[in-house]
C-alpha positions, 0 to 999 in steps of 0.5 A: 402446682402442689396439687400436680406431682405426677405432670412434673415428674412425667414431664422430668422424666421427658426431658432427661430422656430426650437429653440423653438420647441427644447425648448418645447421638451427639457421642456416635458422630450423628448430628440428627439436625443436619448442622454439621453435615458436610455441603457438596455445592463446595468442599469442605477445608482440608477434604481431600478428593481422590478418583481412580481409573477404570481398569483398562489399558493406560493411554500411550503418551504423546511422545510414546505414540507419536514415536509408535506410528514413525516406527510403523509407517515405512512397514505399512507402505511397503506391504505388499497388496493382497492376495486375491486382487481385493481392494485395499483402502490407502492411508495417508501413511501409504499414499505420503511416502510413495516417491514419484516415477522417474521418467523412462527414455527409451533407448534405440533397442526398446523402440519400434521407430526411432526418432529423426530429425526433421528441421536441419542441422547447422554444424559449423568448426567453431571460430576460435580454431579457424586458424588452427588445424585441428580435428575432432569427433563428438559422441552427443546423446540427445534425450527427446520428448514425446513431442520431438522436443530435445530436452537435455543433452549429454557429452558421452565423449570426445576427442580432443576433450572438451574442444568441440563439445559447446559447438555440437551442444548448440547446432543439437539443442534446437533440432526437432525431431519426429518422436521415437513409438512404441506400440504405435505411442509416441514415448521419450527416447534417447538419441547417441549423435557423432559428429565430426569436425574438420578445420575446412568446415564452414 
């Protein structure tokens, strides 16, 4: 061992060398061994994580949204078809708050045939006037089907008011008819009766 200074001092001089570079590294945050390195399959205590959006326009909140489409869709079903004559696809905003056509009861100027009755008509002076002398005129609007069914009728006026108007609903209600035309179709019309009551009526 006496006989070998040099491998001594080679061998000193080693390892101060390699003990200051671990200083050095050690001193910089470095950790050449991976002992202190941070482990990614769990965050470490008291890591923050933070994540920023790309840019681009923020999504509507819900309420926002729902909102935005209440407010469109009575503009969108009412907008007018295009010019053109091109087709336009319906959106359920469109096609939901269409409201149904009423029915159309042609009036007695706006058929080419009227409808008549074809079964009789029993008209008969309602029993509680029998012993009482009292006459009476009923105006009865009769709304008929396309089949010559009567479907509704209506009191336009009567003299006296209300007397007779029960006895000329019944002997109507159940009369058929042959159906009003137009353009050659059968079509719903409207129908104004008077009848007349008498106190010698039957």
């Amino acid at each position: 061992m006496a006989g070998c200074p040099g491998r001594t001092r080679v061998r000193l001089a080693a390892f101060i060398g390699l003990s200051a570079i671990l200083h050095l590294l050690t001193g910089y945050g470095s950790d050449p061994f991976g002992l202190d390195a941070p482990r990614f399959d769990r965050p470490a205590a008291g890591m923050e994580l933070r994540a920023t959006l790309a840019t681009g326009r923020a999504p509507a909140a819900p309420d926002e949204s729902a909102d935005a489409a209440a407010a469109t869709a009575p503009a969108t079903a009412s907008s007018p078809p295009r010019a053109g004559g091109g087709s336009t696809s319906s959106t359920p905003a469109e096609t939901g708050s269409r409201l149904p056509v009423p029915d159309k009861w042609h009036l007695a100027s706006e058929v080419d045939v009227r409808a008549e009755p074809i079964t009789s008509v029993a008209l008969r002076y309602p029993e509680n006037l029998r012993g009482e002398p009292v006459a009476g005129v009923v105006r009865l609007r009769l709304f008929i089907d396309e089949g010559g069914v009567v479907r509704k009728l209506q009191i336009a006026a009567s003299e006296p008011a209300g007397v007779f108007d029960d006895a000329a609903r019944s002997a109507w209600q159940e009369v058929r008819f042959s159906p009003a035309r137009r353009n050659g179709t059968a079509v719903k019309s409207q129908k104004l009766i008077e009848v007349t009551y008498q106190p010698g009526m039957p």
